[in-house]
C-alpha positions in Angstrom: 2.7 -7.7 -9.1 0.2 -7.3 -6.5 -0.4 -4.5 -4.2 -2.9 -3.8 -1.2 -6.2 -2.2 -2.4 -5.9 0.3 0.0 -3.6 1.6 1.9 -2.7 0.8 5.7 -2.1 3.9 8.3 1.0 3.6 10.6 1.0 6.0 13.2 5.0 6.9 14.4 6.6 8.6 17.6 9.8 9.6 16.6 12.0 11.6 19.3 13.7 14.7 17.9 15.4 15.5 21.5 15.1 19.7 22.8 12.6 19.4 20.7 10.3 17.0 21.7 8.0 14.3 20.4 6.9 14.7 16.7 3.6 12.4 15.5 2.6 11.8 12.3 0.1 8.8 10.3 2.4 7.7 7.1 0.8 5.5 5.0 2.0 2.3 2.8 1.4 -0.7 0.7 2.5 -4.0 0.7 3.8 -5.6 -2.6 3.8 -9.2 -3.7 4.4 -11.5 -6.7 1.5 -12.3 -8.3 0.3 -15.9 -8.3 -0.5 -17.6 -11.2 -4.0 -17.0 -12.5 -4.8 -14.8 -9.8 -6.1 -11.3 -10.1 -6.2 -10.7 -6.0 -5.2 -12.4 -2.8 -6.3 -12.2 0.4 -4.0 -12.4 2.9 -4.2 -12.1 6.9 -7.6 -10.0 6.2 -5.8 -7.7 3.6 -7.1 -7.9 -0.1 -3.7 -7.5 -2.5 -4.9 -6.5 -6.0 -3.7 -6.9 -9.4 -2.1 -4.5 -11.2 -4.3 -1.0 -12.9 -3.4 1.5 -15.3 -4.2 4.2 -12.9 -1.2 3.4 -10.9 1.0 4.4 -13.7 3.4 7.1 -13.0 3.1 10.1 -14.9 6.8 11.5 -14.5 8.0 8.7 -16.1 6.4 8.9 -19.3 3.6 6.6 -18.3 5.2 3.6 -20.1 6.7 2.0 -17.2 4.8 1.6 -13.5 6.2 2.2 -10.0 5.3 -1.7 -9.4 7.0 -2.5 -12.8 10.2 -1.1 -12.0 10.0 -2.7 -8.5 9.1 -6.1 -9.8 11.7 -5.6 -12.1 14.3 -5.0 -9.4 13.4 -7.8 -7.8 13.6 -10.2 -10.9 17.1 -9.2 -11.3 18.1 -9.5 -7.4 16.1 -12.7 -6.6 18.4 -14.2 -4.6 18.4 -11.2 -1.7 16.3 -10.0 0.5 14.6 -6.1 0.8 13.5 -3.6 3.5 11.1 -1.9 1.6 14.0 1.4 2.2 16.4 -0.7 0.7 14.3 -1.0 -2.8 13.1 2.9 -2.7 17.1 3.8 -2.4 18.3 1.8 -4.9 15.3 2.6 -7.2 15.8 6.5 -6.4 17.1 7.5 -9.7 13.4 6.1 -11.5 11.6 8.5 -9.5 10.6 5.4 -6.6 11.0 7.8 -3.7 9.1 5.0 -1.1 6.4 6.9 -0.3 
């Protein structure tokens, strides 16, 4: 598995009626299989980088990684499609909250 090195900024608009506007920057990452004999890919200007320990979530004991248990998900549904929402709410349970 393969994630961006760092992460890209999205600004939203998102109407909340009486209220008004509300703004905010969320960032994200952008996962992909990993090729083989590859440690990064660059694609469309974005450098995608191999798996590090330092990515390994804590809450879960440290034995399994966010991107394992999404990679894993993935393995076992190959033959679907994701939103990225889709993954995080099915993944919910193993801490993945898609942030």
């Amino acid at each position: 598995m393969l994630r961006t090195a760092e992460p890209i900024y999205e600004h939203v608009r998102v109407f909340k009626g009486r209220a008004g506007i509300t703004q905010t920057t969320r960032p994200y990452h952008l996962y992909l299989l990993k090729p083989e004999g590859r440690d990064s890919v660059v694609i469309d200007g974005l450098r995608s980088v191999s798996y590090a320990p330092k990515y390994l979530d804590a809450r879960g004991g440290g034995k399994i990684s966010k991107a394992r248990r999404i990679l894993n998900y993935i393995q076992e549904h190959k033959d679907k499609a994701f939103f990225s929402t889709e993954i995080a709410e099915a993944l919910k349970d193993e801490a993945i909250n898609g942030c």
